[in-house]
CHARMM-style PDB file with segment names, atoms N, HN, CA, C and O in Angstrom:
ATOM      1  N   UNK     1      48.610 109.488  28.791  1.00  0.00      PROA
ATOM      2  CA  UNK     1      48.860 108.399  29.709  1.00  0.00      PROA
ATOM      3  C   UNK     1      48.331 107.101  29.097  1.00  0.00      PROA
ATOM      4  O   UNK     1      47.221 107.199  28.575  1.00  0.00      PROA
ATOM      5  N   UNK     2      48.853 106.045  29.068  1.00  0.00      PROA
ATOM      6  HN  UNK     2      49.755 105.966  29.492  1.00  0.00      PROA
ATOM      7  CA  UNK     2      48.314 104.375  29.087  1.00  0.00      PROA
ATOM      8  C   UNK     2      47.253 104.056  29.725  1.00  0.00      PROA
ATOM      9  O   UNK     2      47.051 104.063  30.940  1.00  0.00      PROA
ATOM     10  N   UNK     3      46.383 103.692  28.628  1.00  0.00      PROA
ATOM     11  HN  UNK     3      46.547 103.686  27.642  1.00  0.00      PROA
ATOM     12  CA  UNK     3      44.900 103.311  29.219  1.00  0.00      PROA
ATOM     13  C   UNK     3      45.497 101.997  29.965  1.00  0.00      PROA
ATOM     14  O   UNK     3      46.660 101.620  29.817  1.00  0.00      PROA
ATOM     15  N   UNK     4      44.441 101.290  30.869  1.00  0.00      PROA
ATOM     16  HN  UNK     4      43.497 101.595  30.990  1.00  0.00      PROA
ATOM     17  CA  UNK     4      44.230  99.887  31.076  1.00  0.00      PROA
ATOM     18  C   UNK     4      44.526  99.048  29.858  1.00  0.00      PROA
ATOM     19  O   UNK     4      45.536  98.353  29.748  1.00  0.00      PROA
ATOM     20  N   UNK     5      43.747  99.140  29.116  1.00  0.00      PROA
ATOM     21  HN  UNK     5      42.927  99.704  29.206  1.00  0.00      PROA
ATOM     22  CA  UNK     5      43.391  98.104  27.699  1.00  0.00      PROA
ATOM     23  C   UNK     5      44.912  98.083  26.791  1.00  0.00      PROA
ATOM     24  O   UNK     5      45.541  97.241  26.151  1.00  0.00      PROA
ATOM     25  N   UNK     6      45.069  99.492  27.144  1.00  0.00      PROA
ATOM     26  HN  UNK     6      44.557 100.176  27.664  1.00  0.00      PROA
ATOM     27  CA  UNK     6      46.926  99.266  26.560  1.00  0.00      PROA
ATOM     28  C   UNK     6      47.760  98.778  27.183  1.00  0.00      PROA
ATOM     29  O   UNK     6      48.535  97.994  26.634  1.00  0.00      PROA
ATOM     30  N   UNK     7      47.849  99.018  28.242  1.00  0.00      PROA
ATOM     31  HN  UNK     7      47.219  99.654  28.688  1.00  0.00      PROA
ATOM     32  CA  UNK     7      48.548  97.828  29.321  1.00  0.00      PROA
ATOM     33  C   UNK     7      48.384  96.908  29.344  1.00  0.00      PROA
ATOM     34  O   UNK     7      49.380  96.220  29.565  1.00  0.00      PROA
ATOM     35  N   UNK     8      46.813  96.047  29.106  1.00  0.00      PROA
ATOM     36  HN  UNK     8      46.003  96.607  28.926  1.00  0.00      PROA
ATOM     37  CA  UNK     8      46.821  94.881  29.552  1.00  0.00      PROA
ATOM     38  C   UNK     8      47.399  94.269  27.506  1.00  0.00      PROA
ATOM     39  O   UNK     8      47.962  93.207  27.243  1.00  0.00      PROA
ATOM     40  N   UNK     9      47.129  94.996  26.824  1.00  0.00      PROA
ATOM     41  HN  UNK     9      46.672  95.860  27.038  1.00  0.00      PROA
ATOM     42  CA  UNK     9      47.518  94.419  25.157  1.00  0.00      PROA
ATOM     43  C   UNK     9      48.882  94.279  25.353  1.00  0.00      PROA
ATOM     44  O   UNK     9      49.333  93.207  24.950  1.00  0.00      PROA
ATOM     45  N   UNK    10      49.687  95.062  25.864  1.00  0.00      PROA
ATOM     46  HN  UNK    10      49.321  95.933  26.192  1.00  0.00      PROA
ATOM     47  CA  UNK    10      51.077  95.239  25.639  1.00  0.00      PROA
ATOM     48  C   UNK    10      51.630  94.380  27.055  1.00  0.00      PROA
ATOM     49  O   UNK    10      52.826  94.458  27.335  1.00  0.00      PROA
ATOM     50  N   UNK    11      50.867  93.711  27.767  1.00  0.00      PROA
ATOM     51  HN  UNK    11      49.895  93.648  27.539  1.00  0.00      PROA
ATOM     52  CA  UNK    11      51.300  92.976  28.871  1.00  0.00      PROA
ATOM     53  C   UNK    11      50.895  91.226  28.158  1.00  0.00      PROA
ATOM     54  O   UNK    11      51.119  90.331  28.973  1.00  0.00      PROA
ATOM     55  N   UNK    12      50.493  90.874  27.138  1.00  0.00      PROA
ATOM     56  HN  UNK    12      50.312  91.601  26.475  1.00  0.00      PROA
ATOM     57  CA  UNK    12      49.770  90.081  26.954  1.00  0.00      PROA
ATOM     58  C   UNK    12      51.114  89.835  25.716  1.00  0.00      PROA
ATOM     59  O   UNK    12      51.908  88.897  25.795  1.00  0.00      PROA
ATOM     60  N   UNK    13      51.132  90.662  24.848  1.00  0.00      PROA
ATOM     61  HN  UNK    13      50.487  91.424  24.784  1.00  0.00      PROA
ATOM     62  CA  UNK    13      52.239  90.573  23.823  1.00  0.00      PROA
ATOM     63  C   UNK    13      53.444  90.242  24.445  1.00  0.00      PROA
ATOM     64  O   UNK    13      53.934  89.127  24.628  1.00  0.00      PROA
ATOM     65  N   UNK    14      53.905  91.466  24.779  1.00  0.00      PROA
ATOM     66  HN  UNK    14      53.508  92.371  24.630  1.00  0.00      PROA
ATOM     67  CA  UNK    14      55.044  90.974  25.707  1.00  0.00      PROA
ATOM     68  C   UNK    14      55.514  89.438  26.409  1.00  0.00      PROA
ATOM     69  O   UNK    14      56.620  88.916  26.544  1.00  0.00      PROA
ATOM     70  N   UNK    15      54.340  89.063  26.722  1.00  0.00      PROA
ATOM     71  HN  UNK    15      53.441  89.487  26.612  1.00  0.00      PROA
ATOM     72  CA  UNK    15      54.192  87.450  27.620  1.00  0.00      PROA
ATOM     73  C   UNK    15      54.128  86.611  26.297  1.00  0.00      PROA
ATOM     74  O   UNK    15      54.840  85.624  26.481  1.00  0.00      PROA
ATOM     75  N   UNK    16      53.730  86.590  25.390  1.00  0.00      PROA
ATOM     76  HN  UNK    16      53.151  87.392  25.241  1.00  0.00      PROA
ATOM     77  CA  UNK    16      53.409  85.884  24.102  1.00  0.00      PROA
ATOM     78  C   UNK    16      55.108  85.902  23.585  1.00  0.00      PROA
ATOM     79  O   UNK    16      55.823  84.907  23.706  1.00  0.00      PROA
ATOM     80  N   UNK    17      55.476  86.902  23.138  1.00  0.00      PROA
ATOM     81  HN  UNK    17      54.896  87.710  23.040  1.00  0.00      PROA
ATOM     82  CA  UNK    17      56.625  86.997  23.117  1.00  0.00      PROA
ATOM     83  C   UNK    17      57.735  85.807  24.220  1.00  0.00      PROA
ATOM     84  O   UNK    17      58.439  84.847  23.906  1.00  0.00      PROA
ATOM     85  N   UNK    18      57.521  86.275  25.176  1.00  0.00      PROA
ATOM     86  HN  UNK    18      56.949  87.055  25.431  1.00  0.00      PROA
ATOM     87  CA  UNK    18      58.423  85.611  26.356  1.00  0.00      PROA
ATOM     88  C   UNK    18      58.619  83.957  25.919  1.00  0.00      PROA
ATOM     89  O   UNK    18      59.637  83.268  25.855  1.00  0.00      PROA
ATOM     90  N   UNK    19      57.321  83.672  25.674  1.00  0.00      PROA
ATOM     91  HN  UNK    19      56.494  84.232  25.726  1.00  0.00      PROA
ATOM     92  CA  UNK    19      56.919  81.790  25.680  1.00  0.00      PROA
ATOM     93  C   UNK    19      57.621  81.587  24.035  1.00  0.00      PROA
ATOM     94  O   UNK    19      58.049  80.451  23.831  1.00  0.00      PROA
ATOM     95  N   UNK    20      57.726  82.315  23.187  1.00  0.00      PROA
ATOM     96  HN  UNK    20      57.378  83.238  23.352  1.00  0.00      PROA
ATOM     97  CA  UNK    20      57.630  81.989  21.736  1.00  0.00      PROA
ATOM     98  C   UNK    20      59.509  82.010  21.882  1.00  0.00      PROA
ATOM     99  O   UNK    20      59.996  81.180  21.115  1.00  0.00      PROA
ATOM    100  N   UNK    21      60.446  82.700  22.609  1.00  0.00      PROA
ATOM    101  HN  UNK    21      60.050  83.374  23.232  1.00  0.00      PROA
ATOM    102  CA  UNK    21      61.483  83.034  22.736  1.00  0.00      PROA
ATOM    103  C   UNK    21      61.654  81.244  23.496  1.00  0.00      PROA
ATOM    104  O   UNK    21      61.925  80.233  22.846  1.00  0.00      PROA
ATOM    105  N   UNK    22      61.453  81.302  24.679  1.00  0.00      PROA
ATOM    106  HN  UNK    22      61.233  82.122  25.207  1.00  0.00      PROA
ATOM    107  CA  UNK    22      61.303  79.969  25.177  1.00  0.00      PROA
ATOM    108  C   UNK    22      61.378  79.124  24.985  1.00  0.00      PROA
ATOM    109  O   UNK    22      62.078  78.260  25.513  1.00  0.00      PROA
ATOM    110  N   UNK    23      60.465  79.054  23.901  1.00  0.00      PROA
ATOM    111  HN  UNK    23      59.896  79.756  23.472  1.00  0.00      PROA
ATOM    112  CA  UNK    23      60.252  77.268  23.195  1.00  0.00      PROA
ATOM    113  C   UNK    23      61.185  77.486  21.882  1.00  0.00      PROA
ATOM    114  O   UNK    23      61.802  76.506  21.464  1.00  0.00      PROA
ATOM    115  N   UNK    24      61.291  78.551  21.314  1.00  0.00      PROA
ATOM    116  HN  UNK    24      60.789  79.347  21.654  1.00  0.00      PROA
ATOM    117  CA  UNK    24      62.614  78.649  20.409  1.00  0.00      PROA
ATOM    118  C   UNK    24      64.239  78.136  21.129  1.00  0.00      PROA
ATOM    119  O   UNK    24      65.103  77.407  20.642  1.00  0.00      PROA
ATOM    120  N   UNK    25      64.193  78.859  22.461  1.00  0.00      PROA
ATOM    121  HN  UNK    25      63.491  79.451  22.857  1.00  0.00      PROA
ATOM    122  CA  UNK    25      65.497  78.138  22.620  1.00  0.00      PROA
ATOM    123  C   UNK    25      65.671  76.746  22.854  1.00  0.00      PROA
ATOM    124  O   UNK    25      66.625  76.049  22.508  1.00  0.00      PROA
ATOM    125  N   UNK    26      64.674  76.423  23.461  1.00  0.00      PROA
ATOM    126  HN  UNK    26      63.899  76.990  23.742  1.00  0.00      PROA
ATOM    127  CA  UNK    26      64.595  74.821  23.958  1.00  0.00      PROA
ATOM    128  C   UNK    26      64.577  73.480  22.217  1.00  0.00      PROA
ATOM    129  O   UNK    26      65.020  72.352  21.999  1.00  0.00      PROA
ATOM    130  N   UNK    27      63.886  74.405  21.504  1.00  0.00      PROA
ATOM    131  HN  UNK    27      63.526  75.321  21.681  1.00  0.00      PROA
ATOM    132  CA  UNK    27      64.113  73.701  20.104  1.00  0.00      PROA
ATOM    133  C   UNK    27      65.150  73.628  19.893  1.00  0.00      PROA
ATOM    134  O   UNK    27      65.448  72.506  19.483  1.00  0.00      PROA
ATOM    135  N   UNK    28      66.290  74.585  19.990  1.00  0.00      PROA
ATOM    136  HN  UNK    28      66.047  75.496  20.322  1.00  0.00      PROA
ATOM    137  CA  UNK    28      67.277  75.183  19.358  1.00  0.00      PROA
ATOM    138  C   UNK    28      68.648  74.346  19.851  1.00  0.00      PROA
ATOM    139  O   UNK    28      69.698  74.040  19.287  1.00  0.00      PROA
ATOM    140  N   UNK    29      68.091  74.134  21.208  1.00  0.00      PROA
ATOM    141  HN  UNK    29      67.238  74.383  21.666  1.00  0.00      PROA
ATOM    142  CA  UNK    29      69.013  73.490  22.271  1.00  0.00      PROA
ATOM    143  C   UNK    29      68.734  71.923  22.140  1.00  0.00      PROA
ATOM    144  O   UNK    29      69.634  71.111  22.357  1.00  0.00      PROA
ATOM    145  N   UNK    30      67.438  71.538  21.772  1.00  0.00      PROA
ATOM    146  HN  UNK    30      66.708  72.198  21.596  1.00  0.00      PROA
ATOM    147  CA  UNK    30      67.227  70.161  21.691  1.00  0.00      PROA
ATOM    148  C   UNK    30      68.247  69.468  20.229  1.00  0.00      PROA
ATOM    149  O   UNK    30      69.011  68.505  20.170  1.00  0.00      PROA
ATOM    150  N   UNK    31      67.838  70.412  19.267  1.00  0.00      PROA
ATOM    151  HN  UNK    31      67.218  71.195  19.315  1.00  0.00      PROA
ATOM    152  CA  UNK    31      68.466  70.059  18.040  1.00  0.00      PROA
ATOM    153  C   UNK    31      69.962  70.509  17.748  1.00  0.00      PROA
ATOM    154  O   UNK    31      70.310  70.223  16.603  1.00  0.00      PROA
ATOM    155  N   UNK    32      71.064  71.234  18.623  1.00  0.00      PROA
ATOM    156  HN  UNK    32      70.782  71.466  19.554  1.00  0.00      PROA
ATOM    157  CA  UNK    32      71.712  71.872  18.421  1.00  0.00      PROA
ATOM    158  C   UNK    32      72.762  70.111  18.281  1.00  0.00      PROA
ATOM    159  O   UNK    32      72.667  69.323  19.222  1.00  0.00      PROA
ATOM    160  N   UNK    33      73.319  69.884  17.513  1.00  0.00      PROA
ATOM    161  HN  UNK    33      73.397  70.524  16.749  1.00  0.00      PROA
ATOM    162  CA  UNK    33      75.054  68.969  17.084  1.00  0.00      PROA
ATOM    163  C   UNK    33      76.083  69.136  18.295  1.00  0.00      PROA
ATOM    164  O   UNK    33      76.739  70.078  18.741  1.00  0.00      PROA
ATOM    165  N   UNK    34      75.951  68.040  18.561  1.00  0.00      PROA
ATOM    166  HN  UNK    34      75.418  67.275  18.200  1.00  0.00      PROA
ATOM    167  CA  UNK    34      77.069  68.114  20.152  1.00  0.00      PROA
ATOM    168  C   UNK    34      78.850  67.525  19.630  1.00  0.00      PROA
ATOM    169  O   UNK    34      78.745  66.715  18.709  1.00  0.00      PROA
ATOM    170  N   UNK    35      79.824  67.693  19.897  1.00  0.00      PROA
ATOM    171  HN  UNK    35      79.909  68.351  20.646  1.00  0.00      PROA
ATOM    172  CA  UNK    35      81.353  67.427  19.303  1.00  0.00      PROA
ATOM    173  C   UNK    35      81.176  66.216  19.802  1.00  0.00      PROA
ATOM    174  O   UNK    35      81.978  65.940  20.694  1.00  0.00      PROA
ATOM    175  N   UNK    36      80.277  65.263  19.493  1.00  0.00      PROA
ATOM    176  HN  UNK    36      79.626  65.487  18.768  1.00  0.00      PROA
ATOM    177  CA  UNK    36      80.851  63.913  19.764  1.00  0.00      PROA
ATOM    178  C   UNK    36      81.891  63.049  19.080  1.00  0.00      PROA
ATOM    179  O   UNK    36      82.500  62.160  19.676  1.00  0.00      PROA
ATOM    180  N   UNK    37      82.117  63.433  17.441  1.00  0.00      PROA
ATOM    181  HN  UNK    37      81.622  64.155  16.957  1.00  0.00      PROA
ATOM    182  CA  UNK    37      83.442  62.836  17.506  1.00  0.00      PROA
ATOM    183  C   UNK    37      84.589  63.189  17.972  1.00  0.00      PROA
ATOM    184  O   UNK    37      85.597  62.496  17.831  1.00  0.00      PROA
ATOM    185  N   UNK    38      84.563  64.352  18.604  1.00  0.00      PROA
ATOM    186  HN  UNK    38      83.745  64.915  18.719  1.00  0.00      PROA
ATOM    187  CA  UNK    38      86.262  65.024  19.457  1.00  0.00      PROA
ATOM    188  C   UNK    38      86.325  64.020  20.681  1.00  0.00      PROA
ATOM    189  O   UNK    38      87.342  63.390  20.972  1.00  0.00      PROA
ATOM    190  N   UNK    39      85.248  63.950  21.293  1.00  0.00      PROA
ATOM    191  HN  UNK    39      84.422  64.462  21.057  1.00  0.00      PROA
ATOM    192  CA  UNK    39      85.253  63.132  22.610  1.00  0.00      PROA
ATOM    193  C   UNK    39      85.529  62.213  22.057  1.00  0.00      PROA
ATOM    194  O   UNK    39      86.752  62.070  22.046  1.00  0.00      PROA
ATOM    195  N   UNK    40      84.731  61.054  21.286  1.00  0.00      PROA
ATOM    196  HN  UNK    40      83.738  61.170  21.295  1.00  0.00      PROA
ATOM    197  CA  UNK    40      85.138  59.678  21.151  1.00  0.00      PROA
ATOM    198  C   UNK    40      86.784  59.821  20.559  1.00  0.00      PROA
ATOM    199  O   UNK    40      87.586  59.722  21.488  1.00  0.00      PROA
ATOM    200  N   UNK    41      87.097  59.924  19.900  1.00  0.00      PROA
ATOM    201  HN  UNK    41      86.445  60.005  19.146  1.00  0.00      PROA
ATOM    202  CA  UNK    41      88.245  60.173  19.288  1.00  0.00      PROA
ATOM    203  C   UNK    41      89.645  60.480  20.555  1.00  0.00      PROA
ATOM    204  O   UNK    41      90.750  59.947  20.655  1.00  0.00      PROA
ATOM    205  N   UNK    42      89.073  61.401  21.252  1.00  0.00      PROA
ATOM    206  HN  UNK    42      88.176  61.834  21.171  1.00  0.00      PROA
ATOM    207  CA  UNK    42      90.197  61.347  22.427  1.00  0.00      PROA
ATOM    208  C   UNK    42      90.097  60.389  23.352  1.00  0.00      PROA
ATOM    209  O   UNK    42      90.993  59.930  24.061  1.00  0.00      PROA
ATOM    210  N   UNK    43      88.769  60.063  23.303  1.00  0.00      PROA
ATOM    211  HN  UNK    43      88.042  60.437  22.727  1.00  0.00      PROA
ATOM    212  CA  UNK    43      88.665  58.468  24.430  1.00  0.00      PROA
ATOM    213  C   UNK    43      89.144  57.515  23.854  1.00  0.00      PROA
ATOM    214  O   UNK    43      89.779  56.913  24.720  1.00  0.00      PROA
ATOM    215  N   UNK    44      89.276  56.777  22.523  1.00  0.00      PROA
ATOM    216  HN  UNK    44      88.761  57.266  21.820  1.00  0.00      PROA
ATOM    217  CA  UNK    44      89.979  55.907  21.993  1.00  0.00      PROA
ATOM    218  C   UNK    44      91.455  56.484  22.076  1.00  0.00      PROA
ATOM    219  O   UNK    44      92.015  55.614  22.743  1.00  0.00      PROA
ATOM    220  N   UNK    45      92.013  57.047  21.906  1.00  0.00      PROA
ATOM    221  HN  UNK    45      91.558  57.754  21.365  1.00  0.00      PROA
ATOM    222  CA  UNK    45      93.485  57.584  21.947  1.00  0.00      PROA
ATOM    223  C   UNK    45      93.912  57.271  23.508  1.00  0.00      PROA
ATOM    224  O   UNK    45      95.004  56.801  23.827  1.00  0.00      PROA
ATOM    225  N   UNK    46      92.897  57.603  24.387  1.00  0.00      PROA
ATOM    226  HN  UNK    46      92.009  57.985  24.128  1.00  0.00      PROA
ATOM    227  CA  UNK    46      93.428  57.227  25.668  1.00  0.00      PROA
ATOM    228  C   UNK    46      93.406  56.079  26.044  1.00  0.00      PROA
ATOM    229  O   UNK    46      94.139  55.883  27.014  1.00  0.00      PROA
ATOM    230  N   UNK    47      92.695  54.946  25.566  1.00  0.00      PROA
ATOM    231  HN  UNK    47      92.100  55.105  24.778  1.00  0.00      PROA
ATOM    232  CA  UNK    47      92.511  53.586  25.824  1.00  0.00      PROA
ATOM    233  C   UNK    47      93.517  53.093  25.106  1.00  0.00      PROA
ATOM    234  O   UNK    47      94.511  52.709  25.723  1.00  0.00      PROA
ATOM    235  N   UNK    48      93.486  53.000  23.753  1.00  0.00      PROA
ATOM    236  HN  UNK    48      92.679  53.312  23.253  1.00  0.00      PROA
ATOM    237  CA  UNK    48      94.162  52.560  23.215  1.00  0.00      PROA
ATOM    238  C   UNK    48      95.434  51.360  23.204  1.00  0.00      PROA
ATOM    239  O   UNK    48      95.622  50.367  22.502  1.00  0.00      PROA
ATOM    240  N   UNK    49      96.361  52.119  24.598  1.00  0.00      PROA
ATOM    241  HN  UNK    49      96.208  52.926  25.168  1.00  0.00      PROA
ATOM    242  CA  UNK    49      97.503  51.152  24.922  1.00  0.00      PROA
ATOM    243  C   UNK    49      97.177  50.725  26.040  1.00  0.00      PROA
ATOM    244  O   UNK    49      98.190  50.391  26.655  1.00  0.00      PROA
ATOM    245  N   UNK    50      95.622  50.460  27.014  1.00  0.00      PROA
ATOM    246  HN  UNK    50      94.799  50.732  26.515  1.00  0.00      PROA
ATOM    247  CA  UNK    50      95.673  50.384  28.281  1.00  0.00      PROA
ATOM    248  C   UNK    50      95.477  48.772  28.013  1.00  0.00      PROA
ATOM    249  O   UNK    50      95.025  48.092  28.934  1.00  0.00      PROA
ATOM    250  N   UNK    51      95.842  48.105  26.651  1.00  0.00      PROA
ATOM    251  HN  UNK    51      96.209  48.657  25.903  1.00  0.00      PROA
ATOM    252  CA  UNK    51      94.944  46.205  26.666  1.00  0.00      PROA
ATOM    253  C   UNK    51      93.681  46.346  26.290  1.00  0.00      PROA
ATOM    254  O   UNK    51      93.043  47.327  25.909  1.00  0.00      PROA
ATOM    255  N   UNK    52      93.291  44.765  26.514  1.00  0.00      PROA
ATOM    256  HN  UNK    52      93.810  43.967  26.823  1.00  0.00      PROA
ATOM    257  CA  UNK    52      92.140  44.558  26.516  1.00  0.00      PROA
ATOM    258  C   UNK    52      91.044  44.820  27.599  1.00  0.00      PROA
ATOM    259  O   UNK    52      91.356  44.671  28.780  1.00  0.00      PROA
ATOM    260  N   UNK    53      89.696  45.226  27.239  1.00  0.00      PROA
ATOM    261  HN  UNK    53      89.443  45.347  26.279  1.00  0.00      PROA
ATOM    262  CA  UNK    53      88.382  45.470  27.982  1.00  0.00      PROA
ATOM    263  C   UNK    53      87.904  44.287  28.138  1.00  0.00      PROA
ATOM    264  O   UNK    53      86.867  44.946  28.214  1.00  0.00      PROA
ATOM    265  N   UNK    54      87.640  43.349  28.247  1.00  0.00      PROA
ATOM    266  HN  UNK    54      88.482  42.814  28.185  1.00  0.00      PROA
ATOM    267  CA  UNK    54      86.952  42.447  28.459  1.00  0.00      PROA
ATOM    268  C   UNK    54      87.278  41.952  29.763  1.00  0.00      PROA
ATOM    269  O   UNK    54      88.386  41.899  30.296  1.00  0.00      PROA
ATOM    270  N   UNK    55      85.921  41.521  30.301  1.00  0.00      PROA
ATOM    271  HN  UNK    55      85.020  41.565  29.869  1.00  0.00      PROA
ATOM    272  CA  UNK    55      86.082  40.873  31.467  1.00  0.00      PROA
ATOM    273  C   UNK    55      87.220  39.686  32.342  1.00  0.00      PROA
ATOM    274  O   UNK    55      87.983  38.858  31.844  1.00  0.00      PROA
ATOM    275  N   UNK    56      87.082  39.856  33.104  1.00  0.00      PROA
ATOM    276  HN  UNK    56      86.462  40.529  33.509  1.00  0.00      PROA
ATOM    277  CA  UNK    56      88.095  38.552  33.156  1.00  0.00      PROA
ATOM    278  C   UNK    56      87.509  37.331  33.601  1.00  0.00      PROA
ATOM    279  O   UNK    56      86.594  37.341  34.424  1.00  0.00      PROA
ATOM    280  N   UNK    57      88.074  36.045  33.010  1.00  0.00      PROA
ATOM    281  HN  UNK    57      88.818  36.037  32.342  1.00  0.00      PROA
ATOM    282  CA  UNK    57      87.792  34.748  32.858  1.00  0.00      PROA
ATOM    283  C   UNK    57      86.983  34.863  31.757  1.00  0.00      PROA
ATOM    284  O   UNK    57      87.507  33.945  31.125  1.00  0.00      PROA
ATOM    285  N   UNK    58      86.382  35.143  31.248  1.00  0.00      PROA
ATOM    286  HN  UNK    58      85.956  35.888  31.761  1.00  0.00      PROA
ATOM    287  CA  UNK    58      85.778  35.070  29.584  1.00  0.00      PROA
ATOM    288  C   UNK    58      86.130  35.724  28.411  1.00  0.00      PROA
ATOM    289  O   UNK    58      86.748  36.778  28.264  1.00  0.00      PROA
ATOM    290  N   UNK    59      85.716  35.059  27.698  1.00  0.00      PROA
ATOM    291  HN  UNK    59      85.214  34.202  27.817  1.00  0.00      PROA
ATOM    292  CA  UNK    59      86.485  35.395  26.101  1.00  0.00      PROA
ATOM    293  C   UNK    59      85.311  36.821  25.451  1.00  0.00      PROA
ATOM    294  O   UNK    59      84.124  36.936  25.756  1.00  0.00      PROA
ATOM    295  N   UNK    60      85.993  37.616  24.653  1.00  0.00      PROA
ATOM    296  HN  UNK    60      86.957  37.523  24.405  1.00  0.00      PROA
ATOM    297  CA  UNK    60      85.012  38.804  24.420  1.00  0.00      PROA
ATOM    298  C   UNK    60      83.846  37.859  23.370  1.00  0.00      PROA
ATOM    299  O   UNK    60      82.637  38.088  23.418  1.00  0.00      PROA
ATOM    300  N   UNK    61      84.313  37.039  22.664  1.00  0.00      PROA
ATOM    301  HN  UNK    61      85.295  36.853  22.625  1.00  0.00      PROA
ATOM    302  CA  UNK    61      83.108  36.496  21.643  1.00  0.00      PROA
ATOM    303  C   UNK    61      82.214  35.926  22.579  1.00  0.00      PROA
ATOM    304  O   UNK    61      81.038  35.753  22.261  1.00  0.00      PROA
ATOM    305  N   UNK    62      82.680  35.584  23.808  1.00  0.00      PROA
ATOM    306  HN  UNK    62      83.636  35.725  24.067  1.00  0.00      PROA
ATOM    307  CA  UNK    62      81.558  34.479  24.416  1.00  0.00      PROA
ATOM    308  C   UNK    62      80.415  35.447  24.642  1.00  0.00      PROA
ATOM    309  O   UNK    62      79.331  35.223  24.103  1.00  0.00      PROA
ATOM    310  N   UNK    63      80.657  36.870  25.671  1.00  0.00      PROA
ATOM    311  HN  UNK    63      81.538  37.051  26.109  1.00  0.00      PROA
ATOM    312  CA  UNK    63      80.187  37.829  25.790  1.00  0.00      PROA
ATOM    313  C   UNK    63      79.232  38.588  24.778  1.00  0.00      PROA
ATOM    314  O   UNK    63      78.193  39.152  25.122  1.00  0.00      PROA
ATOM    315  N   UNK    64      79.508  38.554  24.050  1.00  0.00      PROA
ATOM    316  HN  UNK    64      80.352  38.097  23.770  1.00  0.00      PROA
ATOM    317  CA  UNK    64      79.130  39.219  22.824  1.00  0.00      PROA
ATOM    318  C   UNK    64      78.021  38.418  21.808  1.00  0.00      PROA
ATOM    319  O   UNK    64      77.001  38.878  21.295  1.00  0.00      PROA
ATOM    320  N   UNK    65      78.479  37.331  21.729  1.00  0.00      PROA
ATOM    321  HN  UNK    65      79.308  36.957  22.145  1.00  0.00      PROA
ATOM    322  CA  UNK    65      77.224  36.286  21.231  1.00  0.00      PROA
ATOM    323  C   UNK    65      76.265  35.640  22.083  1.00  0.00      PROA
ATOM    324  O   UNK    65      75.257  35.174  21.551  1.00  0.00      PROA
ATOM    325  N   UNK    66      76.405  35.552  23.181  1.00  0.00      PROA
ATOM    326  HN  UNK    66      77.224  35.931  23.613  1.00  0.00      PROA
ATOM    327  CA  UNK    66      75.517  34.988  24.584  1.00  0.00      PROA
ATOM    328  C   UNK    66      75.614  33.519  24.362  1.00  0.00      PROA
ATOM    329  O   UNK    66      75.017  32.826  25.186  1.00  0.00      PROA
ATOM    330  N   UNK    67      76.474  32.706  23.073  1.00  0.00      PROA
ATOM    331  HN  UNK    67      76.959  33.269  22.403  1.00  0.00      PROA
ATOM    332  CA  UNK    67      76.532  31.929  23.477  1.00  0.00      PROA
ATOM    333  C   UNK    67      77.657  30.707  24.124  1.00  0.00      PROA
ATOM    334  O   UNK    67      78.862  30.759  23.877  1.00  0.00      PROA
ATOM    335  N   UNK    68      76.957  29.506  25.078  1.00  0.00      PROA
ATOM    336  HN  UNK    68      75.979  29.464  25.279  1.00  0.00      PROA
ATOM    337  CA  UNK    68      78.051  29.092  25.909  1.00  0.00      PROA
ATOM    338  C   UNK    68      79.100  27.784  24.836  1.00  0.00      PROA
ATOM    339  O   UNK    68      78.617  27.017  24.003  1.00  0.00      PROA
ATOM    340  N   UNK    69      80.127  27.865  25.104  1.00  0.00      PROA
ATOM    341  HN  UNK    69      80.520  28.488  25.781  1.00  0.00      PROA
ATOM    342  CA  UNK    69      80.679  26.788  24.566  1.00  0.00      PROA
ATOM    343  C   UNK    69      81.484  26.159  24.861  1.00  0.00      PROA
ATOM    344  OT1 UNK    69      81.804  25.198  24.162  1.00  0.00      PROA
TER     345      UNK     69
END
């Protein structure tokens, strides 16, 4: 039969284990490469023919340089 002391070693590993799995995925997930050029790439394709973005009544340079003229 399983002493105490083996239970509590193999309850202690086990948990050590658990956290080391844990913070591996969260690394794994922090650093993992997301398809951001598929997205941008289909978002420009969809804009594309919709005109211009810029506000209306101002010019995009005015916007863009902050300054007035």
């Amino acid at each position: 039969m399983i002493s105490d002391d083996d239970l509590h070693r193999l309850a202690v590993f086990l948990g050590c284990c658990a956290m080391m799995m844990i913070v591996l995925y969260h690394f794994l997930e922090v650093n993992a490469k997301d398809d951001i050029p598929d997205q941008k790439s289909a978002i420009k394709k969809s804009t594309s023919g919709s005109g211009t973005l810029a506000p209306t009544g101002s010019s995009s340079a005015e916007g863009v340089s902050g300054k007035d003229t």
